[in-house]
VEXTORVO-720718 format. One record per residue (C-alpha): x, y, z; residue in three letters. Coordinates in nm, 4 decimals. Each point is the difference from the previous one (the first is absolute). Example, Ala and Ser with C-alpha at 12.3 -4.5 7.8 and 13.67 -1.06 7.14 Angstrom:
// residues 2
      east     north        up  residu
    1.2300   -0.4500    0.7800     Ala
    0.1370    0.3440   -0.0660     Ser
// end
This chain:
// residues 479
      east     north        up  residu
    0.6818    0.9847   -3.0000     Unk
    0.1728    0.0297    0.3474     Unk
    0.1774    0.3033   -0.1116     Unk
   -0.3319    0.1711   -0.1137     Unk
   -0.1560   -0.1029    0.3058     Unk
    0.3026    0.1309    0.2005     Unk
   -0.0920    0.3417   -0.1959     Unk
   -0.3453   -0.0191    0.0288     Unk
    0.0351   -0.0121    0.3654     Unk
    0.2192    0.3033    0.0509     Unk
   -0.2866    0.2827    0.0712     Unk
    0.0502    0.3551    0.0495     Unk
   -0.1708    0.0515    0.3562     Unk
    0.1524    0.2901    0.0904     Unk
   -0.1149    0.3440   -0.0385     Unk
    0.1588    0.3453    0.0858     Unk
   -0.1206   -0.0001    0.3505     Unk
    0.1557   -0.3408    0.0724     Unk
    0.3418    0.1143   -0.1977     Unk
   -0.0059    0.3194    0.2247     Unk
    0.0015   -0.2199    0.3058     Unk
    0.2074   -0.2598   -0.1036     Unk
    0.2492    0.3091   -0.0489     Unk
   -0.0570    0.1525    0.2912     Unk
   -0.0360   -0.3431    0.2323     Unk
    0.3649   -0.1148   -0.1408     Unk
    0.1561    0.2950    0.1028     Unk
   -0.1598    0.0564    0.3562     Unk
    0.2159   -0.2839    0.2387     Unk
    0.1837    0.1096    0.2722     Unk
    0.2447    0.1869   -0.1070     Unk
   -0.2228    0.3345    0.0687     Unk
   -0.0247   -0.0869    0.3365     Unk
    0.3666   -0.0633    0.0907     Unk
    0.2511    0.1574   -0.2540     Unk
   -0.0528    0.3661    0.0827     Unk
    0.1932   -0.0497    0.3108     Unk
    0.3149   -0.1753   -0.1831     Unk
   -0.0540    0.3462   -0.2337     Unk
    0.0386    0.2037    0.3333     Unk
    0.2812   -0.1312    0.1907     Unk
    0.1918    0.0449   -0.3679     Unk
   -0.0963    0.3991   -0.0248     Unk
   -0.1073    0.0977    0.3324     Unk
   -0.2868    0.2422   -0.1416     Unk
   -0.3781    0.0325   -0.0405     Unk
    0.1007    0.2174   -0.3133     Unk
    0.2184   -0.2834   -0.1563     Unk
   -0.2734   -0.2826    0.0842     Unk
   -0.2121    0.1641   -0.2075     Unk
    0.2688    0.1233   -0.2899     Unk
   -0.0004   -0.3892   -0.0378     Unk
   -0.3185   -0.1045   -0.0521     Unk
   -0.0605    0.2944   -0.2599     Unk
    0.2742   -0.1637   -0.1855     Unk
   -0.1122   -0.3193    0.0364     Unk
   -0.3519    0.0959   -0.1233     Unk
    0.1226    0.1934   -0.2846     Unk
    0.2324   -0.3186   -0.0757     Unk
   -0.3028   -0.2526    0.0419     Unk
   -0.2730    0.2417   -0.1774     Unk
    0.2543    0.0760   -0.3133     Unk
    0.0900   -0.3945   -0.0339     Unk
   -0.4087   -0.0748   -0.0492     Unk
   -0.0633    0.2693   -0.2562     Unk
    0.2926   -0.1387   -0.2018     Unk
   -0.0849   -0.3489    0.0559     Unk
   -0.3505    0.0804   -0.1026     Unk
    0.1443    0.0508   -0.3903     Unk
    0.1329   -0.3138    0.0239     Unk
   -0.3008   -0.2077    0.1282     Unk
   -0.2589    0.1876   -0.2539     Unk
    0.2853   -0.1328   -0.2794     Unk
    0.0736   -0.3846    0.1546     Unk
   -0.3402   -0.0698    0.1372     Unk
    0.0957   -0.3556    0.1230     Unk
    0.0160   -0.1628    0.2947     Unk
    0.3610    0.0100    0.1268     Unk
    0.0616    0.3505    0.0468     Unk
    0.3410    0.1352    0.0774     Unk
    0.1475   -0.3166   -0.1316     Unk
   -0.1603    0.0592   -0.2979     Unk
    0.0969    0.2997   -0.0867     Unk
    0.3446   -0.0526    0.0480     Unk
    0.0167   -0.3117   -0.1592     Unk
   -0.1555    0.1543   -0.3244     Unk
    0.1921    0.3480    0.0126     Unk
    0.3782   -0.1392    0.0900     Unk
   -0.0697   -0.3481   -0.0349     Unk
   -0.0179   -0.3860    0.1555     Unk
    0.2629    0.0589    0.2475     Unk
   -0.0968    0.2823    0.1579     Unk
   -0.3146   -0.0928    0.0209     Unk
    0.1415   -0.3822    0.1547     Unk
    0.1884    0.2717    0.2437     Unk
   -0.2852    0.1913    0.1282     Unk
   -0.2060   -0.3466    0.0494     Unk
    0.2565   -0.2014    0.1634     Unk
    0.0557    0.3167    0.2598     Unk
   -0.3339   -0.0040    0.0128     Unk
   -0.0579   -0.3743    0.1282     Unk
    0.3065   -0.0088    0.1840     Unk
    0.0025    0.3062    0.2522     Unk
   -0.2478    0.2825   -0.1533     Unk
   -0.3605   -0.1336    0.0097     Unk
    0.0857   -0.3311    0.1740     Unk
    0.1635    0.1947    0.3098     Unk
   -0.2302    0.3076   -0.0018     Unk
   -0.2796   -0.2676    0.0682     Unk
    0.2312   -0.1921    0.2966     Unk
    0.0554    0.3345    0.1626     Unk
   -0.3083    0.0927    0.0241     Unk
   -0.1334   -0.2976    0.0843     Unk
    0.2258    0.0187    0.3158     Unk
   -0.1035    0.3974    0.0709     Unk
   -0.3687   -0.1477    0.0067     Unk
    0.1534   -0.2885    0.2650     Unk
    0.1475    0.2516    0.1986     Unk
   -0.3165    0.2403    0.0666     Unk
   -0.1727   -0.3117    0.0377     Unk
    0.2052   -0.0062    0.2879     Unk
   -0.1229    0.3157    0.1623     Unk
   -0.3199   -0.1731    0.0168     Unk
    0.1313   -0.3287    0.1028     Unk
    0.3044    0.0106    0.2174     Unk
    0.0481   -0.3699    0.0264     Unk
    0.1226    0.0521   -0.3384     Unk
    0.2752    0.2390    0.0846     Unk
    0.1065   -0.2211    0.3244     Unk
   -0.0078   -0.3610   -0.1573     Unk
    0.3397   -0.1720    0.0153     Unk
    0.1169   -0.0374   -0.3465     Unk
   -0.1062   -0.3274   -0.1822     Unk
    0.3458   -0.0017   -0.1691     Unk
    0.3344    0.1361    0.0988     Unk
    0.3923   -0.0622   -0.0660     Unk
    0.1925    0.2920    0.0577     Unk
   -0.1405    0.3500   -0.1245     Unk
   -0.2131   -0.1967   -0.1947     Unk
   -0.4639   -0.1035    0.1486     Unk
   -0.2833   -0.0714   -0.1643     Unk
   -0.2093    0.1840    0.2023     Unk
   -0.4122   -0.0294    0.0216     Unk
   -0.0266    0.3463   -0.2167     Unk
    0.1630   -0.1743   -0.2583     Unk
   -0.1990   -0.2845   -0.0364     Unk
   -0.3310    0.2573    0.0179     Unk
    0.1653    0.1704   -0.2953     Unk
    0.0042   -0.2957   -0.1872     Unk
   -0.3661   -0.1073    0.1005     Unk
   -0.1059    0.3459   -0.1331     Unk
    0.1958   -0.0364   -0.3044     Unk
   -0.1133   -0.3867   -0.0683     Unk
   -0.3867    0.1397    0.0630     Unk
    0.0508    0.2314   -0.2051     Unk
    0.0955   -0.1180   -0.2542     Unk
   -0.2197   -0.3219    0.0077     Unk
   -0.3411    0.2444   -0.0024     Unk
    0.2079    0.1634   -0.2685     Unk
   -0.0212   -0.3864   -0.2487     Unk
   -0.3620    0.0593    0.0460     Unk
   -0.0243    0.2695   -0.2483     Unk
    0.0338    0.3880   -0.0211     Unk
   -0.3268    0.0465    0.1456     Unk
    0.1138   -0.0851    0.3175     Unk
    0.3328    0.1708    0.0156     Unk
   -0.1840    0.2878   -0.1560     Unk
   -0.2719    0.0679    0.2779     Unk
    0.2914   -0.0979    0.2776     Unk
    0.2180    0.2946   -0.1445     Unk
   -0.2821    0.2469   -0.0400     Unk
   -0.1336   -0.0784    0.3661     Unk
    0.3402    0.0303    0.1507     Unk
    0.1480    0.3087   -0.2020     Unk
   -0.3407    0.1931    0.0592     Unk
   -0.0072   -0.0913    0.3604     Unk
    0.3715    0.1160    0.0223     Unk
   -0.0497    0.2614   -0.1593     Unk
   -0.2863    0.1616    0.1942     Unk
    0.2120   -0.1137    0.2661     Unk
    0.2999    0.2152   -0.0574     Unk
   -0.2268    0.3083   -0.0996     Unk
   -0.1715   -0.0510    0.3754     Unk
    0.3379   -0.0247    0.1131     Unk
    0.1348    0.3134   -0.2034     Unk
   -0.3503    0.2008    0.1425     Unk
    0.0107   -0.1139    0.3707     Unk
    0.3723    0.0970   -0.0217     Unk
   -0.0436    0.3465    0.0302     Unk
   -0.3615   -0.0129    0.1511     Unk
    0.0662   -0.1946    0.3633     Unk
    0.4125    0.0474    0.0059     Unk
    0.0368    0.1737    0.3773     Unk
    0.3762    0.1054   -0.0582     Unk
    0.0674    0.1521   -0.3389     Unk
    0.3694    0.0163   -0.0928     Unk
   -0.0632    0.1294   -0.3883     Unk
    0.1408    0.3411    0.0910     Unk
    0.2855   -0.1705    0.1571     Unk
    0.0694   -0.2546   -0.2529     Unk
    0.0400    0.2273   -0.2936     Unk
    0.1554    0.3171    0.2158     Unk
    0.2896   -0.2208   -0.0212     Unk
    0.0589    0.1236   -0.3353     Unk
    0.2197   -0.1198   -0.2810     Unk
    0.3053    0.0537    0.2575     Unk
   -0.1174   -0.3154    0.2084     Unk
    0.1902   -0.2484   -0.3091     Unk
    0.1067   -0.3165    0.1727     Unk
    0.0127    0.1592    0.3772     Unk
   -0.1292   -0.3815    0.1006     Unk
    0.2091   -0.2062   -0.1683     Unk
    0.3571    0.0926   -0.1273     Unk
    0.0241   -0.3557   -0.1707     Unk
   -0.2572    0.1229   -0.2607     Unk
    0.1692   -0.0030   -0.3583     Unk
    0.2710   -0.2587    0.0957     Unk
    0.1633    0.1888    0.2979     Unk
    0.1082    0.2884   -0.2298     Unk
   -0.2186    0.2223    0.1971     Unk
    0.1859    0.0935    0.3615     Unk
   -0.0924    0.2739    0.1198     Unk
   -0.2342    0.3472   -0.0800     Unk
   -0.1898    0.1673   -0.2771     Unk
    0.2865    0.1715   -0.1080     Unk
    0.2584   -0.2580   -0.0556     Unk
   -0.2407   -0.2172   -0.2219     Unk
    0.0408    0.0521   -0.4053     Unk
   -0.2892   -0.0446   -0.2274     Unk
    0.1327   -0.3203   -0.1428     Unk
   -0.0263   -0.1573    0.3361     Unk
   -0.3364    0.1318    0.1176     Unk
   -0.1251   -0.1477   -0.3547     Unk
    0.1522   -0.3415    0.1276     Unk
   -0.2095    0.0237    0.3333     Unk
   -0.3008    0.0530   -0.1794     Unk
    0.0778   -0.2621   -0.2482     Unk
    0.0402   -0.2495    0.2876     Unk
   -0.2964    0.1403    0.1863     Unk
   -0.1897   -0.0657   -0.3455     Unk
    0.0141   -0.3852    0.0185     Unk
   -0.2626   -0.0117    0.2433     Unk
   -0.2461    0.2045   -0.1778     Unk
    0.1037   -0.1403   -0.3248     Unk
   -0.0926   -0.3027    0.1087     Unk
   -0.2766    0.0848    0.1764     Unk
   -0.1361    0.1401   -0.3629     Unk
    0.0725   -0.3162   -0.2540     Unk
   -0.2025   -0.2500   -0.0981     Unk
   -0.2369    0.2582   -0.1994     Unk
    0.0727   -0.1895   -0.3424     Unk
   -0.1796   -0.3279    0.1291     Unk
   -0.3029    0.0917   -0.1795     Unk
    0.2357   -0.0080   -0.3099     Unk
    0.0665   -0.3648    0.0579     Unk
   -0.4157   -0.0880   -0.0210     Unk
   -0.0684    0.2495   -0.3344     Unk
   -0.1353   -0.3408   -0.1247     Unk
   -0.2816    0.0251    0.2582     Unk
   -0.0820    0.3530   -0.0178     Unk
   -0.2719    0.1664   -0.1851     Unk
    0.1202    0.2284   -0.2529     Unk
    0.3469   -0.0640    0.0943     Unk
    0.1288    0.2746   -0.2012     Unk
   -0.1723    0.2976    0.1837     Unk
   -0.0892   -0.1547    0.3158     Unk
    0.3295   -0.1244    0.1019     Unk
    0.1895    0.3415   -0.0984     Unk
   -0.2852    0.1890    0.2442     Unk
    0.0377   -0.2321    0.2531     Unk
    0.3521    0.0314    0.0416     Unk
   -0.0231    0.3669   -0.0063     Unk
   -0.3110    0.0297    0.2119     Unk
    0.1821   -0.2364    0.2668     Unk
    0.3106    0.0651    0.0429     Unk
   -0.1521    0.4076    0.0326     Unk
   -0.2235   -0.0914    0.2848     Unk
    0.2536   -0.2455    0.1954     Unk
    0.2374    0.2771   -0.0271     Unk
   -0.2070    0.2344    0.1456     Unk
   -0.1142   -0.2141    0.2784     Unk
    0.3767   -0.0805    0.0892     Unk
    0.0450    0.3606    0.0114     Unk
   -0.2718    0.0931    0.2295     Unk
    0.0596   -0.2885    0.2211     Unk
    0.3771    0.1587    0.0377     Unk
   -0.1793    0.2722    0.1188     Unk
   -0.1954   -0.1701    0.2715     Unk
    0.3746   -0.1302    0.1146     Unk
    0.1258    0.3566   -0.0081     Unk
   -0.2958    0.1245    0.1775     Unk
   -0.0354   -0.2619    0.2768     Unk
    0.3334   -0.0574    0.0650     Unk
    0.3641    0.1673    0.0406     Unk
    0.2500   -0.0998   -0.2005     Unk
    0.1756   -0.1985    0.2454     Unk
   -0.3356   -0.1859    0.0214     Unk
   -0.0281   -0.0850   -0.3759     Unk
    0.4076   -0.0658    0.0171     Unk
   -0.0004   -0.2556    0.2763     Unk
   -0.2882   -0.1584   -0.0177     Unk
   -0.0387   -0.3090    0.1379     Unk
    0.0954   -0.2904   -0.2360     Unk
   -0.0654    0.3045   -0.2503     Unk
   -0.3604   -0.0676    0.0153     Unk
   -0.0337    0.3808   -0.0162     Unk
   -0.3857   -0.0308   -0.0889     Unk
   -0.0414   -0.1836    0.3195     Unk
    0.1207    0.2909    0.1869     Unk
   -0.1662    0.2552   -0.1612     Unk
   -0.3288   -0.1892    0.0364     Unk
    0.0473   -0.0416    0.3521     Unk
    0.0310    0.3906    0.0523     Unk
   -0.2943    0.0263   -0.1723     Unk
   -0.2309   -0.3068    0.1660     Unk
    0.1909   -0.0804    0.2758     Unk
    0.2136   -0.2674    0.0932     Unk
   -0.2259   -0.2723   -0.0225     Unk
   -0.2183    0.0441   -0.2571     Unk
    0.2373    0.1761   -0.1960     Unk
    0.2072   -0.3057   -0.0484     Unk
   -0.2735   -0.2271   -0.0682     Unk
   -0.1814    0.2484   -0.2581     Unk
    0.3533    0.0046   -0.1853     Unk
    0.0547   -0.3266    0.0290     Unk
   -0.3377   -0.0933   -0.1568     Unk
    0.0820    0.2692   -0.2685     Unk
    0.3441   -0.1656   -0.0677     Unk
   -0.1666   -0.3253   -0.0409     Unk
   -0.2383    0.1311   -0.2296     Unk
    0.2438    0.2018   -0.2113     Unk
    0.2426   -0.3284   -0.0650     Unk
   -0.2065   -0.2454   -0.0511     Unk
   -0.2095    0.2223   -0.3189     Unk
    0.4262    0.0753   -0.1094     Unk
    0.0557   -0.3894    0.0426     Unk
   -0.3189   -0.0947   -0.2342     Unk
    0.0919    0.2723   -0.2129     Unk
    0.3538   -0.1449   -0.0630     Unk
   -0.0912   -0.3500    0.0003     Unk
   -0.2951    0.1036   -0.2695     Unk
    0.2182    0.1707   -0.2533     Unk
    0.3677   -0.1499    0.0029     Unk
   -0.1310   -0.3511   -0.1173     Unk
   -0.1157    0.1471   -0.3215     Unk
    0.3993    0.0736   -0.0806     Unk
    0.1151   -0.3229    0.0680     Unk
   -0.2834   -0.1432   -0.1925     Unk
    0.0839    0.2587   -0.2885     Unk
    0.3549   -0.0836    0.0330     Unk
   -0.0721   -0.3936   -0.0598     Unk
   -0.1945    0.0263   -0.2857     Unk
    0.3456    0.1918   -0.1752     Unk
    0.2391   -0.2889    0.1822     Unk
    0.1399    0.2285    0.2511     Unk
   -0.1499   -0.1783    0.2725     Unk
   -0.1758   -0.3668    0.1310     Unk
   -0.2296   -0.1519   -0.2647     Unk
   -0.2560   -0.0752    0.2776     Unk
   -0.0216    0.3825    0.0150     Unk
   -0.1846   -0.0012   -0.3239     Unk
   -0.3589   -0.1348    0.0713     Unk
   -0.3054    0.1307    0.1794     Unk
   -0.1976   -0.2149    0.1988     Unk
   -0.3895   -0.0514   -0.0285     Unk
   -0.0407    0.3658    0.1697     Unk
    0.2120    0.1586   -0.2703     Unk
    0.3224    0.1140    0.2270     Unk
    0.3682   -0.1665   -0.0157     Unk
   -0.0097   -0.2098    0.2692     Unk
    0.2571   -0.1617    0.0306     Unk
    0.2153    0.3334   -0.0465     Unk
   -0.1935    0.0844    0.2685     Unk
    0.1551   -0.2509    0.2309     Unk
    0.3378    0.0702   -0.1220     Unk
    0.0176    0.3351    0.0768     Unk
   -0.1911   -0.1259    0.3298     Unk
    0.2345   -0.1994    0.1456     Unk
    0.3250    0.1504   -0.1613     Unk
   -0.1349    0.2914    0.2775     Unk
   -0.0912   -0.2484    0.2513     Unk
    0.3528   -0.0969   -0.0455     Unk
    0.1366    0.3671    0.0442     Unk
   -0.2240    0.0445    0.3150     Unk
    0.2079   -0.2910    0.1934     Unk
    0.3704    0.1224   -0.1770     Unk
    0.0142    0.2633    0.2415     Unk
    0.1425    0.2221   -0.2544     Unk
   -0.2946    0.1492   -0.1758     Unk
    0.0178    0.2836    0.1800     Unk
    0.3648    0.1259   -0.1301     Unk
   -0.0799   -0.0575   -0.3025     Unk
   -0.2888    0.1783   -0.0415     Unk
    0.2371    0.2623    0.1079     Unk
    0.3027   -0.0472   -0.2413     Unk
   -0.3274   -0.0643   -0.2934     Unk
   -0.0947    0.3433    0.0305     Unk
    0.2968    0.1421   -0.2328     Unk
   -0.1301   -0.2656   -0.2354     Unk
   -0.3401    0.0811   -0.0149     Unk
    0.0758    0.3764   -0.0944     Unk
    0.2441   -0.1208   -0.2402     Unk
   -0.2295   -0.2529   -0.2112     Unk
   -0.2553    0.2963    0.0230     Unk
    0.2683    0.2351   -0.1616     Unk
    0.0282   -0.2550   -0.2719     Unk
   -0.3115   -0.0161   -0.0847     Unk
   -0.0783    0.3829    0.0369     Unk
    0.2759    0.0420   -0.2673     Unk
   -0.1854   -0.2556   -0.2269     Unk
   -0.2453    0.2699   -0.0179     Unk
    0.2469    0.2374   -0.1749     Unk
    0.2135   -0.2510   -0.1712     Unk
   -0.3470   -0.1276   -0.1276     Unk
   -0.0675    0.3801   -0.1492     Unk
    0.2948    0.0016   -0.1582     Unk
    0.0392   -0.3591   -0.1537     Unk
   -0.3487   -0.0463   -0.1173     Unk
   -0.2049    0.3422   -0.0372     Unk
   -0.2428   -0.1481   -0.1413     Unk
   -0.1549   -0.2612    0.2136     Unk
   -0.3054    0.0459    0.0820     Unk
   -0.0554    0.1441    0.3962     Unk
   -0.3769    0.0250    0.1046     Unk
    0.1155    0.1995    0.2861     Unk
    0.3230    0.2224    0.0201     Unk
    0.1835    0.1009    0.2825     Unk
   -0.1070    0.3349    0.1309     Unk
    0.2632    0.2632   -0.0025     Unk
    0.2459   -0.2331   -0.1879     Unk
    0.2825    0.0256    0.0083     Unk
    0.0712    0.1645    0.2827     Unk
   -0.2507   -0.2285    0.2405     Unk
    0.2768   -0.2654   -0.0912     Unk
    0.2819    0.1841    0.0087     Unk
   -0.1195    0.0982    0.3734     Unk
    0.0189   -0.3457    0.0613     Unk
    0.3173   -0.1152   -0.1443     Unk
    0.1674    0.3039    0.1766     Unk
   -0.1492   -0.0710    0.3136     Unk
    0.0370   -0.3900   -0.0121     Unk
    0.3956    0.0535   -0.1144     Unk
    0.0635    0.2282    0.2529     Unk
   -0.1000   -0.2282    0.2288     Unk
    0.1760   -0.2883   -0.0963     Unk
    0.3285    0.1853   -0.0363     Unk
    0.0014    0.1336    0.3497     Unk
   -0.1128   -0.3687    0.1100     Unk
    0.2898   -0.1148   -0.1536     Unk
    0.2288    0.2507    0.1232     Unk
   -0.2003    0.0002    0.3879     Unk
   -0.1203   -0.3256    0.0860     Unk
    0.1438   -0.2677   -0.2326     Unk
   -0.1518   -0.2882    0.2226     Unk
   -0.3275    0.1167   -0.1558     Unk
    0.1092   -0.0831   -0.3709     Unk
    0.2911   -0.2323   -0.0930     Unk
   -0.2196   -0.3030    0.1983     Unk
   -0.3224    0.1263   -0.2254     Unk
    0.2239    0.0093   -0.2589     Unk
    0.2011   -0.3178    0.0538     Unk
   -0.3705   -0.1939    0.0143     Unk
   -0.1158    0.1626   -0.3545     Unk
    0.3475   -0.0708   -0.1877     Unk
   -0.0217   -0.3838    0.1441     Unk
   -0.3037   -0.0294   -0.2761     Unk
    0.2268    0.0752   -0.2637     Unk
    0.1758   -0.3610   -0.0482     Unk
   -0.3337   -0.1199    0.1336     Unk
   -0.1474    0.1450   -0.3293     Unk
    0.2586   -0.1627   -0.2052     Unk
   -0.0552   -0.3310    0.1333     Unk
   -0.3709    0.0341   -0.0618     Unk
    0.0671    0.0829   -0.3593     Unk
    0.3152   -0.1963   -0.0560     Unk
   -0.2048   -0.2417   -0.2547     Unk
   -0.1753    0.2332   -0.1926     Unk
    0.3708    0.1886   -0.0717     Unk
    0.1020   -0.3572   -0.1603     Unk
// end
């Protein structure tokens, strides 16, 4: 009886409008705002900023469409962890959850729970000039941190209540966000009194690294014509981990396909629909940076807050930095609900096949895992006072595009293994839409690897540690 009533209370609430925004609201954070000027100091071009992004939306774009023959086939809530678990198996799906809770969904939400502390601190300077509540050494809990965590912890209690509530939350917050950005994007061009497009891409394809000669792991010292191709693919590469991460977090409406009307054609066109328009948006807001500002402007900007800047030359000093730090706020704390919504469903997915805590399992009287809920919650309250969430994120990245490669390929190995299967949706222009992907995504590993090793062994290291954790969670059902 409690089981049925457990199913009986699981709902599908969800239609393709709310899947599009979930999409869209766990991929806008902060990383738009800030990253582009990481990608500039790397490659020292308006030319190259862009080059980046395209790849990045071609990555994101070809990941969904392949995903989406997945999702149409394992309709279920889980997502990514279920496909992998039923294409290669238990462990590799134990692999891709355990990353998940430990760094990947758990310290996406800490992070940007501390960007949304520190706009809030535009608006409220006490914030910034507060004397640390904690601090030994390098180490302070500061009073950002411990809004973070209030945000989380709110979050994810209004979340127990039911996906009603997280639901409306997410579509107020990615709509507002979104209309947001495009005023941004429009007003850009519109007010802007200096306009340094012209100047920004006159630089050419010549301008490679002219800011920073510490791009690709200090192989690149000097001009254009001393770099070789291998090592202007490692700059991008390491330019890339800012918009790749800027990009994930697409396949959370995977993890709620148990929620979702008609999960097996609305989740596929939400992905695709999504991911489309985010990319676009990050690609015209590039252009407001481009346009408003010189490149030394989007390079060195303060803190890297390079939306802050640009929105300054656009409103002026004051309001500018108020109107972006309201938009900020906005933007993270949709991502945040959007996080918090969808990663509980793995870990409650994950419990019922004993890869995870038993308490995982239930749904409380509003039909939502609860108490997974609170795991993940304060697992990334946790991250929020480490102090390291940050660098992690950053060495994660590798990881990310790495588990997405995996599962790309399941849609080939898939084709190959079992031709048969039923797919109520294909993947358009298969197989070279994953091919793209897995060329892309290799490419970019391998040059990580080569480049900028502190972004991958660490990601790495934390991923392998689940491998003897895996054993010990099966170790009786071996006997």
């Amino acid at each position: 009886m409690e089981n049925q009533k457990e199913e009986g209370a699981v709902k599908r609430k969800l239609g393709l409008f709310d899947a599009v925004m979930l999409v869209m609201g766990s991929m806008i954070g902060s990383g738009i705002f800030i990253v582009s000027a990481d990608i500039m100091r790397n490659l020292g071009s308006g030319y190259w900023l862009i080059v980046v992004w395209i790849i990045t939306g071609v990555m994101t774009i070809a990941a969904a469409i392949s995903y989406g023959e997945l999702s149409a086939m394992f309709p279920k809530a889980g997502g990514q962890y279920t496909y992998l678990k039923e294409i290669f198996g238990k462990m590799m799906g134990f692999l891709y959850g355990w990353g998940m809770f430990t760094v990947i969904q758990t310290g996406t939400i800490a992070a940007v729970g501390v960007a949304f502390g520190k706009f809030t601190a535009y608006l409220i300077p006490t914030l910034n000039d507060a004397a640390p509540i904690f601090q030994s050494g390098g180490y302070k809990i500061t009073w950002i941190q411990i809004l973070a965590i209030v945000v989380i912890l709110l979050l994810t209690y209004i979340n127990t209540k039911g996906v009603e509530g997280g639901k409306i939350l997410q579509n107020i917050f990615t709509g507002s966000k979104i209309v947001a950005l495009i005023g941004l994007i429009v007003l850009g061009f519109l007010l802007v009194k200096t306009n340094f497009w012209s100047g920004n891409m006159g630089l050419g394809w010549k301008a490679f690294n002219n800011l920073n000669t510490d791009a690709a792991g200090n192989f690149i010292k000097s001009g254009w014509q001393s770099i070789s191709g291998m090592t202007i693919m490692g700059g991008i590469a390491a330019a890339m981990v800012g918009s790749v991460f800027s990009s994930v977090a697409w396949e959370n409406v995977t993890f709620v396909s148990g929620e979702i009307e008609n999960p097996k054609k609305n989740i596929v066109r939400a992905m695709v629909l999504g991911t489309s328009a985010v990319m676009i948006l990050y690609l015209l807001v590039n252009f407001v940076y481009l346009n408003t500002l010189n490149r030394d402007g989007i390079a060195f900007a303060v803190n890297d807050r390079v939306a802050v800047v640009a929105s300054e030359q656009i409103f002026g000093s004051g309001i500018g930095t108020i109107i972006m730090a309201v938009l900020v706020m906005i933007s993270t704390f949709g991502c945040i609900n959007g996080l918090v919504l969808a990663g509980s469903r793995v870990f409650q997915t994950m419990a019922k096949d004993g890869m995870f805590f038993k308490a995982a399992i239930t749904n409380n009287k509003n039909g939502v895992p609860e108490k997974s809920l609170w795991m993940q919650g304060i697992w990334a309250a946790v991250l929020c006072l480490s102090g390291q969430y940050g660098n992690l994120l950053d060495m994660i990245s590798f990881v990310i595009v790495l588990f997405y490669m995996i599962t790309v390929f399941g849609v080939i190995y898939l084709r190959i293994k079992q031709p048969n299967l039923e797919r109520p949706y294909k993947t358009w222009l298969y197989p070279v839409t994953p091919i793209v992907y897995l060329l892309i995504g290799a490419s970019f590993c391998i040059l990580l690897l080569m480049y900028k090793q502190q972004y991958t062994w660490p990601g790495l290291i934390i991923v392998l540690l689940g491998v003897p954790v895996y054993f010990f969670i099966n170790r009786k059902k071996a006997v």
